[in-house]
N, C-alpha and C positions, 0 to 999 in steps of 0.2 A: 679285487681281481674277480674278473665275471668266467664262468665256464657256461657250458651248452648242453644242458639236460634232453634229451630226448624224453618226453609225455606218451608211453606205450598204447593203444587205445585200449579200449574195454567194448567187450558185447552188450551192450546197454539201449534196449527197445525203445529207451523214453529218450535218448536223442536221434530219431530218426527225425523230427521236425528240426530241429537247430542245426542236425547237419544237411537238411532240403536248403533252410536259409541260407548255411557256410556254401553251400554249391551258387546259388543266385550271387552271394557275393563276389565270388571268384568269374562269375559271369558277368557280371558285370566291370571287374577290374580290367579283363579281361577284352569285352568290347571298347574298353575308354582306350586302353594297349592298339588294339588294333585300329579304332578309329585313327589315331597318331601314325600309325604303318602307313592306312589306306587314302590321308588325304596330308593337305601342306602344313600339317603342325607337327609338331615331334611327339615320339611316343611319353615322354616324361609331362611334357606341356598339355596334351589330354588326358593323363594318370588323374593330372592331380588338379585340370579345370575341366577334367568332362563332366556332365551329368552323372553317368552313370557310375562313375568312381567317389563320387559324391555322396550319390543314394547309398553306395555300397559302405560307404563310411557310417553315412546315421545308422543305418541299419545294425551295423557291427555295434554301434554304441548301443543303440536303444535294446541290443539283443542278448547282448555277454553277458549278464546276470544268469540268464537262462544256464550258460555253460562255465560258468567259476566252476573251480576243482576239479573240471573233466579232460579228459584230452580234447577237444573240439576246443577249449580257450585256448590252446598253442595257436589254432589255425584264427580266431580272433586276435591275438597279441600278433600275430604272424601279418596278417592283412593292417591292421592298424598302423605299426611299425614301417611297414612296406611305403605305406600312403606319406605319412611324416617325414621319413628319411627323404623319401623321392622329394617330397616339398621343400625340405630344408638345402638338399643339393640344386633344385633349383634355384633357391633363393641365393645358395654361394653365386652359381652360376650369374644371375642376375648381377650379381658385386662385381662379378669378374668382366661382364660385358660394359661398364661402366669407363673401362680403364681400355685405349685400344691394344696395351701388351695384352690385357687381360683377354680378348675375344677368342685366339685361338683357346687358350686353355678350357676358357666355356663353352667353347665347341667342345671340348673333349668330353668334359662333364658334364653337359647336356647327353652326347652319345653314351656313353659310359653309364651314367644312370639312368637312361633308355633301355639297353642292354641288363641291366640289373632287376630293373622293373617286369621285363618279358619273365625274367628265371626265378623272379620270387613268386609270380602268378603263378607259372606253368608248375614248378616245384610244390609249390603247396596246393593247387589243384591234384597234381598226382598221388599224393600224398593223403589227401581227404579219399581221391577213390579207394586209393590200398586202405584206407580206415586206419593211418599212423597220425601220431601227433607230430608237430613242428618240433626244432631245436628251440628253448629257449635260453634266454640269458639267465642266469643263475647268479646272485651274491653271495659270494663267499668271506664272510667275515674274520679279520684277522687278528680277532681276540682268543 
C-alpha cells in the first residue's frame, strides 16, 4: 500500500543552484506544454517528443544526485514521474488508436493526459516558488 508524504522544505543556502536548475526544468516542461497549446500537436505528444521536455529530462537525471535526501528530490521525482506516466499513457493511447472502437477512447486519453500534464507542471512549479516539497509516494511495508 503506498501513501503520499509531503517533503517540508528547509532553509538551505547550498540549494539555491539545484533549485535555479528545478526552475529551467519546469521551464522547459512547460514550453514543450505550450508549444502542444500553440501549434497542431497535442499538449501530451510535445511533453514527451519536444526538445525541451527532453533536455528537461537529462538534466533532471544528470542533476538529482545534487538533491537526494532534500526536499528539491520531491520536485525531481515529481518531474521525472510526470514525463513517464505522460509517456506510458501515450503509449496506451497509441494501443488504443490501433483498434477503430479504440479511437474515441484515445481521444479521451490523449485529452485527459494533456490536461494532467498542464496541472502537474503548473502545481509543482507553484510549489518550487512557495519553496514546498512535492507529495511523494511512500511504501508502506506489511510486515
Amino acid at each position: 500500500m503506498t501513501e503520499s508524504e509531503v517533503i517540508p522544505a528547509r532553509d538551505d543556502g547550498d540549494l539555491d543552484g539545484p533549485r535555479a536548475w528545478c526552475h529551467v526544468m519546469y521551464g522547459l516542461h512547460a514550453l514543450s506544454a505550450a508549444s502542444g497549446i500553440l501549434s497542431s500537436a497535442t499538449i501530451i505528444g510535445a511533453f514527451v517528443f519536444g526538445w525541451p521536455s527532453i533536455v528537461a529530462v537529462i538534466i533532471n537525471y544528470l542533476t538529482r544526485d545534487k538533491v537526494r535526501g532534500t526536499w528539491l528530490d520531491s520536485h525531481w521525482r515529481w518531474q521525472l514521474r510526470s514525463f513517464w506516466f505522460a509517456a506510458l499513457w501515450l503509449l496506451a493511447a497509441g494501443v488504443l488508436m490501433l483498434t477503430l472502437i479504440g479511437i474515441p477512447a484515445a481521444i479521451m486519453v490523449i485529452v485527459g493526459t494533456g490536461l494532467w500534464v498542464l496541472y502537474r507542471v503548473i502545481r509543482g512549479w507553484l510549489a518550487l516558488l512557495d519553496r514546498r516539497g512535492m507529495p511523494v509516494p511512500v511504501v508502506v511495508s506489511a510486515a
